[in-house]
VORODO-277710 format. One record per residue (C-alpha): residue number from 0; residue in three letters; x, y, z. Coordinates in nm, 3 decimals. Layout:
<sites>
SITE_NUM_ALA_X_Y_Z
...
</sites>
This chain:
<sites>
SITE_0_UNK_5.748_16.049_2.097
SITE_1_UNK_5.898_15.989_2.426
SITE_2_UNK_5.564_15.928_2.645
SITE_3_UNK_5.559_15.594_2.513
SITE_4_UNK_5.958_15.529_2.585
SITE_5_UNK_5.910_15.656_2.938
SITE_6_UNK_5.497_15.477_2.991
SITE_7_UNK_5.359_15.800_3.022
SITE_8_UNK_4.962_15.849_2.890
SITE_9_UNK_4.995_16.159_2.734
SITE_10_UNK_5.231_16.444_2.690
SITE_11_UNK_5.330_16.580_3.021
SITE_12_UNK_5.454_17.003_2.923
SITE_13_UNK_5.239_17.078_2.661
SITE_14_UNK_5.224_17.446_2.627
SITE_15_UNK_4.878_17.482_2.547
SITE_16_UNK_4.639_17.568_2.887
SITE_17_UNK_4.485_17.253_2.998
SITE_18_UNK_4.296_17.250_3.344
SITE_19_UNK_4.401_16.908_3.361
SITE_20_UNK_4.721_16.993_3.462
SITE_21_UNK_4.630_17.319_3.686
SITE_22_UNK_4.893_17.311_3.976
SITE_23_UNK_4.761_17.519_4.272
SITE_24_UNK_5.095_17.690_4.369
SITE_25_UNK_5.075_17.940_4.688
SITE_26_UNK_5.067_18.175_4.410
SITE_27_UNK_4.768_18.039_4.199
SITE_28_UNK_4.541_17.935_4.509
SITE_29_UNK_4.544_18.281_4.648
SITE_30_UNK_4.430_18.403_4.266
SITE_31_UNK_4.187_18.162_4.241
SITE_32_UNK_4.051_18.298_4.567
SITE_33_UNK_4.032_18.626_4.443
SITE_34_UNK_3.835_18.529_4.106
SITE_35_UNK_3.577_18.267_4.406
SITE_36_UNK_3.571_18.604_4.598
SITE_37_UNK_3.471_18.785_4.296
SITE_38_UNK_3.202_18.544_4.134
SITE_39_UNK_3.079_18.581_4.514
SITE_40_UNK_3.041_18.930_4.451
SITE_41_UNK_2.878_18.932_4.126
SITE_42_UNK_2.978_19.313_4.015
SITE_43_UNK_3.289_19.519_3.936
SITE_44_UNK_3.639_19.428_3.787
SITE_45_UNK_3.856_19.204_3.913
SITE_46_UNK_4.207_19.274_3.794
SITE_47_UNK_4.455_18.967_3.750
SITE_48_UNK_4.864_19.053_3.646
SITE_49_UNK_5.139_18.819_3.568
SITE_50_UNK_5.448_18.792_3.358
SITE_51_UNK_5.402_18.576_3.060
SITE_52_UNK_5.358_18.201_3.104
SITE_53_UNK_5.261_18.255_3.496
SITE_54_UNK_4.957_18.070_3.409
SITE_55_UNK_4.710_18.357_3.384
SITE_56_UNK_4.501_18.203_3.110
SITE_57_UNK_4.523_17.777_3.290
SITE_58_UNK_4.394_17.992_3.613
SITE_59_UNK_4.129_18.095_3.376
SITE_60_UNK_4.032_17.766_3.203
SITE_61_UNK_4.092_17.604_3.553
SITE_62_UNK_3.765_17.899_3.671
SITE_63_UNK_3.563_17.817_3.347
SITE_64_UNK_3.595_17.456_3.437
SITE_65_UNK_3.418_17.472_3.800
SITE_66_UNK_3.148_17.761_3.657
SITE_67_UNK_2.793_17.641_3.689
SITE_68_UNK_2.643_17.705_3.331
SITE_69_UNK_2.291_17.755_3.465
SITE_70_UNK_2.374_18.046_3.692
SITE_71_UNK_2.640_18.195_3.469
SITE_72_UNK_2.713_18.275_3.109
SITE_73_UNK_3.106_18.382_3.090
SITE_74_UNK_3.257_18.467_2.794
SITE_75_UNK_3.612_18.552_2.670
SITE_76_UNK_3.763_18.781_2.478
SITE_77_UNK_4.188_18.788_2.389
SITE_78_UNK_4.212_19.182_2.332
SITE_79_UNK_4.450_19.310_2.078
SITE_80_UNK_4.549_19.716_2.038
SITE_81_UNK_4.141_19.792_1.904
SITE_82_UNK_3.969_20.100_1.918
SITE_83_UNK_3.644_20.114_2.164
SITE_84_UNK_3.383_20.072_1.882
SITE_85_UNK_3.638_19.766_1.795
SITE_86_UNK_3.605_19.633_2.160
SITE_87_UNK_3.242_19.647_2.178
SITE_88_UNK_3.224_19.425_1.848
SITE_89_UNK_3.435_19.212_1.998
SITE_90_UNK_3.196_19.181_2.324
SITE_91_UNK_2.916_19.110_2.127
SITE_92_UNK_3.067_18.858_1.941
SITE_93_UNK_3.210_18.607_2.238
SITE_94_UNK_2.816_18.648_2.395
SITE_95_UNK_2.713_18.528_2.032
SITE_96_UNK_2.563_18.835_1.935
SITE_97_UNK_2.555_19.000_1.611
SITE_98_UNK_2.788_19.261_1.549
SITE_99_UNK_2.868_19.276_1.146
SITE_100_UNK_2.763_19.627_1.014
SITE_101_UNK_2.628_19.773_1.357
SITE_102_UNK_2.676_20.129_1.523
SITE_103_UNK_2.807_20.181_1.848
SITE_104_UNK_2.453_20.262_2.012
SITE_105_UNK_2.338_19.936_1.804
SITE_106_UNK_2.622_19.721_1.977
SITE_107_UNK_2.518_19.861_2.333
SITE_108_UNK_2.170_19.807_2.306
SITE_109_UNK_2.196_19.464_2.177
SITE_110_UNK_2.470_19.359_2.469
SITE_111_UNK_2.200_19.513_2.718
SITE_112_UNK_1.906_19.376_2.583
SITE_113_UNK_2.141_19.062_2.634
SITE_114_UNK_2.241_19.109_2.980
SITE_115_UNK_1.884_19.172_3.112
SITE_116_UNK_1.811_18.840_2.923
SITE_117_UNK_2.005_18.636_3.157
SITE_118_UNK_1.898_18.865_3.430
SITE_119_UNK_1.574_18.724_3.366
SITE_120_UNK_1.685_18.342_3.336
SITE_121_UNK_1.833_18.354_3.700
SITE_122_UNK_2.202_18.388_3.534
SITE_123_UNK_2.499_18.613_3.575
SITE_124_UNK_2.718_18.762_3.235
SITE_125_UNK_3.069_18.718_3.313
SITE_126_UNK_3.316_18.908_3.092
SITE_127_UNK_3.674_18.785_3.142
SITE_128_UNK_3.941_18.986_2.923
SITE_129_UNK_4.275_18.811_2.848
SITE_130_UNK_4.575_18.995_2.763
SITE_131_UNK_4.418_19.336_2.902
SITE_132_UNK_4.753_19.506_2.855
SITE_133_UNK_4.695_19.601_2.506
SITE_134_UNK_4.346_19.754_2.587
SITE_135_UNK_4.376_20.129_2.501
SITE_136_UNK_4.214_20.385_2.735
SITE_137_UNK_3.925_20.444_2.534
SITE_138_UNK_3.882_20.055_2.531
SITE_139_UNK_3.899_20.039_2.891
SITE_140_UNK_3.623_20.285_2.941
SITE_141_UNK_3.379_20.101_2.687
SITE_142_UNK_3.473_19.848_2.933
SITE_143_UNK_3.420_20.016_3.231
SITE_144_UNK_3.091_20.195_3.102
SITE_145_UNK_2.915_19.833_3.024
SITE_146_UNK_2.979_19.802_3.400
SITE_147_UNK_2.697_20.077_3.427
SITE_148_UNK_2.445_19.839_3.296
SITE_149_UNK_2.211_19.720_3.611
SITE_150_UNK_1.893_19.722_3.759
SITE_151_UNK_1.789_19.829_4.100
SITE_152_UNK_1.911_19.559_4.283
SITE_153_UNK_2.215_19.400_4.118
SITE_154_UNK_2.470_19.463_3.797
SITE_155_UNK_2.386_19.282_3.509
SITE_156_UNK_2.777_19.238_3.406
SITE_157_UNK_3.088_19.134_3.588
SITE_158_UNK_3.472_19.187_3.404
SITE_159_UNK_3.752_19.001_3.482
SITE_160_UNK_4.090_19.162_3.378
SITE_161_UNK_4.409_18.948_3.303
SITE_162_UNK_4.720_19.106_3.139
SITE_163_UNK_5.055_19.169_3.202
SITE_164_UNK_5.232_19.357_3.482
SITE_165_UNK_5.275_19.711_3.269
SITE_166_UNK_4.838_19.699_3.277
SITE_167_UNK_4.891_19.783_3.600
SITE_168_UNK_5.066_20.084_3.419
SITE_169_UNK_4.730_20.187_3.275
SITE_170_UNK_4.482_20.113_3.589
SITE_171_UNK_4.743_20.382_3.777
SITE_172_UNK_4.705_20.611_3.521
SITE_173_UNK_4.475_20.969_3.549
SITE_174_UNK_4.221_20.846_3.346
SITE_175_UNK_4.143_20.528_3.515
SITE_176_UNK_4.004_20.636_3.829
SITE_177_UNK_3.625_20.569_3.758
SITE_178_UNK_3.694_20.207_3.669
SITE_179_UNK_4.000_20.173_3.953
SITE_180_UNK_3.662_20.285_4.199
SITE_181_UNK_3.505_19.998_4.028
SITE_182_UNK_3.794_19.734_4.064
SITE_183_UNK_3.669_19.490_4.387
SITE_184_UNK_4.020_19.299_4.399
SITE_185_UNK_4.363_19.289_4.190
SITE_186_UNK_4.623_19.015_4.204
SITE_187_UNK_4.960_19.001_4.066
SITE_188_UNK_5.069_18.630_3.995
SITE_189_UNK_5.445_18.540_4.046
SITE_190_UNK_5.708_18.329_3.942
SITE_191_UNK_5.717_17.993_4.123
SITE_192_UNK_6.011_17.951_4.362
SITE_193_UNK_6.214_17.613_4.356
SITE_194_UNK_6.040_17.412_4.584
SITE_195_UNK_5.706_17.481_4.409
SITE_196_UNK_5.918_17.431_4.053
SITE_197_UNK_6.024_17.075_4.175
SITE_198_UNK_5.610_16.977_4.280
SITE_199_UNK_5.513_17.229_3.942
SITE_200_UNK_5.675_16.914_3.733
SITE_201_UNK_5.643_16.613_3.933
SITE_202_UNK_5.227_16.741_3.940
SITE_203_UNK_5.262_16.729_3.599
SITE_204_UNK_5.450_16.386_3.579
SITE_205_UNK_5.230_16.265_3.763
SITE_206_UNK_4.957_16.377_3.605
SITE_207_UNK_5.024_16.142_3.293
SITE_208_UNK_5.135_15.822_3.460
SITE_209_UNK_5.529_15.896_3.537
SITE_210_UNK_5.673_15.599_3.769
SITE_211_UNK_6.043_15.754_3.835
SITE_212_UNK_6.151_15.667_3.467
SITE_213_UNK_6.324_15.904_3.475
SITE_214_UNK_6.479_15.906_3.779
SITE_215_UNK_6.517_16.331_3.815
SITE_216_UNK_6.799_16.426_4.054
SITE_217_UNK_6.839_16.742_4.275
SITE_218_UNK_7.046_16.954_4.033
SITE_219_UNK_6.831_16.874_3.724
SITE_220_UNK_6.530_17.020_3.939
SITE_221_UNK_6.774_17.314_4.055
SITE_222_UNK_6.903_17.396_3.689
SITE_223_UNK_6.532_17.394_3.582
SITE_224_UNK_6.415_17.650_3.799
SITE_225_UNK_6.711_17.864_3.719
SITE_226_UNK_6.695_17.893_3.387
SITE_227_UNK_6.290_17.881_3.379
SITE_228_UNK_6.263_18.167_3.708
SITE_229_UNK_5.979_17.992_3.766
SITE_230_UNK_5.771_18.103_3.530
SITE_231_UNK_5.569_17.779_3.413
SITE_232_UNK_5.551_17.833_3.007
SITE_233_UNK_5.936_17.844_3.039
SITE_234_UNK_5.919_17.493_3.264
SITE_235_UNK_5.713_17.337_3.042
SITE_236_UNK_5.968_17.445_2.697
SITE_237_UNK_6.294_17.325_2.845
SITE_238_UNK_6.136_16.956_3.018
SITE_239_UNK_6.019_16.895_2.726
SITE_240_UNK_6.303_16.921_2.540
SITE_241_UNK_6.499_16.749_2.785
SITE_242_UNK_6.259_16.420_2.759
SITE_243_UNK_6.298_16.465_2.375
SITE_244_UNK_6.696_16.431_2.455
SITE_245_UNK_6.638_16.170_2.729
SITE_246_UNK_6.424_15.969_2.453
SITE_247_UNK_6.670_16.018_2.171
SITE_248_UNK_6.980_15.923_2.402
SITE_249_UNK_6.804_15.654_2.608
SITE_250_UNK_6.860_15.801_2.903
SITE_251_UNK_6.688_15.698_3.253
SITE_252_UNK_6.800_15.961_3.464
SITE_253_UNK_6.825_16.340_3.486
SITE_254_UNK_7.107_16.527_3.647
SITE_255_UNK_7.217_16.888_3.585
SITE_256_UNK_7.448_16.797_3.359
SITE_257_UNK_7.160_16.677_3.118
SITE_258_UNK_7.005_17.008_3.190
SITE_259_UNK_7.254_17.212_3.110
SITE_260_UNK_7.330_17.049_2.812
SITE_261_UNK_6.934_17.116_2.672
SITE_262_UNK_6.997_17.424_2.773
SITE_263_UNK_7.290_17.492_2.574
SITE_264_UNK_7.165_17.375_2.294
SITE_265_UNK_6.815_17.635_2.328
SITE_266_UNK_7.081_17.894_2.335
SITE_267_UNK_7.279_17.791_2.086
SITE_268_UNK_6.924_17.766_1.865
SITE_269_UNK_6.818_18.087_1.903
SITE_270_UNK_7.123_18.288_1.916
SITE_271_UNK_7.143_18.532_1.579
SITE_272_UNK_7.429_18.544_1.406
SITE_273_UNK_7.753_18.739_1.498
SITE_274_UNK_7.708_19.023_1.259
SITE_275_UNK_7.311_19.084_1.348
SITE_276_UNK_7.370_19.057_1.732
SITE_277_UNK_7.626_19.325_1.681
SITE_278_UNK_7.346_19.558_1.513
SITE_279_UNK_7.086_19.433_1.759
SITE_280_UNK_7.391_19.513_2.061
SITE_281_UNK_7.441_19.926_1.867
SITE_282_UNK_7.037_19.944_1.844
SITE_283_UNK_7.016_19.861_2.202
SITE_284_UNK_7.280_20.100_2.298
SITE_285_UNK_7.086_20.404_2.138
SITE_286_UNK_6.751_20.285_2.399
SITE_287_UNK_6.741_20.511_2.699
SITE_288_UNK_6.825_20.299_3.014
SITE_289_UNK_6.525_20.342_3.170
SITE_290_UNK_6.321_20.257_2.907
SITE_291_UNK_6.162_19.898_2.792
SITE_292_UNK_6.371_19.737_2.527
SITE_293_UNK_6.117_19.705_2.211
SITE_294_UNK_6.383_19.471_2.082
SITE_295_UNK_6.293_19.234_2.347
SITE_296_UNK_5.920_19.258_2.280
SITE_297_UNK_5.921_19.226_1.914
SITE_298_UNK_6.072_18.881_1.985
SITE_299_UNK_5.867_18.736_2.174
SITE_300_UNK_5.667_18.626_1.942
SITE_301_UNK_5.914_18.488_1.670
SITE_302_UNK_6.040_18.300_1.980
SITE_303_UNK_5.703_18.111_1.991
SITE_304_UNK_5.633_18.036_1.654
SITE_305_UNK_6.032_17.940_1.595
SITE_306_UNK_5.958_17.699_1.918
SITE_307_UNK_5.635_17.564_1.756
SITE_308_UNK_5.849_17.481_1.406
SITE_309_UNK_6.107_17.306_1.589
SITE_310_UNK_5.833_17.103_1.765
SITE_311_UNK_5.696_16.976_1.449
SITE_312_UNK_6.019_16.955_1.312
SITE_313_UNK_6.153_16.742_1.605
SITE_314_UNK_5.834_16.524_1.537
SITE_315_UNK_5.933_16.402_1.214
SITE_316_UNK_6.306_16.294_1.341
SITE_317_UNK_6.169_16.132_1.620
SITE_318_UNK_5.961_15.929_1.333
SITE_319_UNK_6.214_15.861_1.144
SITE_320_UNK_6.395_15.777_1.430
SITE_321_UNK_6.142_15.520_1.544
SITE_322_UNK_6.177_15.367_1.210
SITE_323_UNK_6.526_15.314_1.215
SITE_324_UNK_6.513_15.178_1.567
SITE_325_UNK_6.268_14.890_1.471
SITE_326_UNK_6.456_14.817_1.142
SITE_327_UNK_6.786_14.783_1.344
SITE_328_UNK_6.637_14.560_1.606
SITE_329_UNK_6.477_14.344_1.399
SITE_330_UNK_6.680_13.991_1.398
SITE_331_UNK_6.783_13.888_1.035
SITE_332_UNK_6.681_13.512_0.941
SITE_333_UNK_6.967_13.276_0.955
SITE_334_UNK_7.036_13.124_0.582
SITE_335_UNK_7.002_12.772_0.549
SITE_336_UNK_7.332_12.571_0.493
SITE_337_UNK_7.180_12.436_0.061
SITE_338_UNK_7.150_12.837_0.114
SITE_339_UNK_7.544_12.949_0.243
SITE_340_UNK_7.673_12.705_0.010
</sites>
C-alpha cells in the first residue's frame, strides 16, 4: 500500500475511530469539555449531536481512553429502531449482565442490583448511547426512567447521548420534557472549517511519520475541504484515495488538480446509471419539498459498504501491482558470449 511508498508507519485516514488520531478541533475540545463537565457531575444526560462522520463516536473512544477504570464502569450501547423492553436487554447486556429469557421487571432489577454494586465499590455506571437518533420515545423513557435509580445522596447511573442532528427532533418533542429536565448539557458538533481541515490532515500525517512526501499544496488542501465540508469521515475517504492515486502514479506532490481528478473519479464510481437516475430524479420529484429525502438515507449505507468493497478491491491491484513493479525492475543477467553465439 502506499504508507510504505511515502515512509509512513501506518495508514494515515483509516475510517475506523482510533483515539490515536483524535484531533482536538475548536469544535471537539469544547465537546470534550462538555462530556469532563459531565463526568464532573456524575448524574443526568448529556446530549451530544453531529452530522455523520463529525467524529461523535473518536470523541467517544478519545473519553473511554482517559476514564479511570477504578472509579468508573462505562459501557456502550449502538441503538438501532428497538422497542423499550428491547433497549433494556440491550443495557444489560453491554454491563455484562444476563438478559436471555428475562421480563422487563427482571431486566430492571438486575441493572439496579448492578448499579448499587458499583455504588458500593466506590465506582460510577456510565451509560453512553451511540446513534441515539433511532431511539423511539418509549426507548428514551426506559432510558430516562433508569436515571431514577439513586440513593440519598447521589444517582447510581449517568447517560451520555450521541446521535444525529434530527435527535434533537425528539428531545424537542412533547413527550420529552421529563428527561429534557434531566439533560445537564447538549452539544452539537460541526463541520470543520478550512483552516482546521488543513491541521485535521497534516495531525493525521503526522501522526504516522509523514516528512512532506508528499509535498501538499494550497489548492489540494482547498479542494479537500470543499468537497469533504469538513466533515472528517468524508476527509479521511477522499485522502485516501488520493495517496492510493499518488502511489499508483508516483506522484510526490499534491495540487488541486490531483484532487479534482480523485474526485472525479468518486463521482464517476458511484453515479447510477442514466435510466435509474432518471427514476430516482421522478421519485424525488413526487417528495414534498420540505420533507427529508428517504432516497438520500437509504443510501447511505450502500455508500459505505460499496466504499469498503472498493477498498479491498483496490488492495489486491495494488498487490498485483507491487508484483509487477519488482518483476520489471529486476535487471536481467547478461548472456555470456559461448552463450550469444
Amino acid at each position: 500500500m502506499y504508507e510504505s511508498y511515502y515512509g509512513l508507519s501506518a495508514k494515515p485516514f483509516q475510517l475506523k475511530p482510533d483515539p490515536h488520531f483524535f484531533y482536538g478541533s475548536k469544535g471537539h475540545k469544547r465537546a470534550m469539555a462538555y462530556l469532563d463537565y459531565g463526568l464532573s457531575q456524575g448524574e443526568g444526560f448529556i446530549v451530544i449531536t453531529g452530522e455523520i462522520g463529525a467524529g461523535k463516536t473518536t470523541l467517544m473512544r478519545n473519553l473511554f481512553a482517559k476514564l479511570e477504570s477504578d472509579k468508573i464502569h462505562a459501557a456502550q450501547i449502538v441503538t438501532t429502531h428497538v422497542d423499550s423492553d428491547d433497549i433494556l436487554r440491550m443495557v444489560a447486556a453491554a454491563f455484562g449482565l444476563a438478559f436471555e429469557d428475562a421480563s422487563k421487571s427482571t431486566l430492571l432489577t438486575r441493572l439496579e442490583q448492578f448499579f448499587r454494586q458499583c455504588h458500593a465499590q466506590g465506582k460510577r455506571a456510565l451509560l453512553v448511547v451511540d446513534e441515539a437518533q433511532n431511539l423511539t420515545p418509549r426507548a428514551v423513557e426506559e432510558l430516562r426512567m433508569l436515571s431514577n435509580f439513586q440513593t440519598s445522596d447521589a444517582s447510581l447511573l449517568q447517560t451520555f447521548l450521541l446521535g444525529q442532528p434530527e435527535f434533537r427532533k425528539t428531545l424537542l418533542s412533547g413527550d420529552m420534557q421529563q428527561l429534557v429536565q434531566r439533560v445537564i448539557a447538549t452539544y452539537h458538533l460541526g463541520p470543520l472549517d478550512a483552516a482546521e481541515t488543513r491541521a485535521y490532515v497534516e495531525h493525521r500525517l503526522h501522526t504516522v511519520g509523514w516528512r512532506d512526501d508528499p509535498a501538499i499544496a494550497e489548492g489540494a488542501y482547498a479542494a479537500i475541504h470543499a468537497y469533504s465540508g469538513g466533515i472528517p469521515r468524508r476527509i479521511n475517504t477522499l485522502c485516501d484515495r488520493l495517496f492510493l492515486m499518488g502511489y499508483l502514479e508516483e506522484l510526490h506532490a499534491f495540487g488541486g488538480d490531483e484532487v479534482a481528478s480523485v474526485i472525479a473519479d468518486i463521482q464517476q464510481e458511484f453515479a447510477l446509471p442514466v435510466d435509474v437516475a432518471k427514476q430516482r430524479e421522478a421519485e424525488k420529484t413526487q417528495v414534498d419539498g420540505d420533507a427529508e429525502n428517504p432516497l438520500q438515507t437509504q443510501a447511505l449505507p450502500v455508500l459505505e459498504n460499496m466504499n469498503e468493497r472498493l477498498s479491498k478491491m483496490e488492495r489486491s491491484v495494488v498487490s498485483i501491482l507491487d508484483a509487477v513493479k519488482k518483476i520489471v525492475s529486476t535487471p536481467r543477467p547478461r548472456k555470456l558470449p559461448e552463450e550469444e553465439a
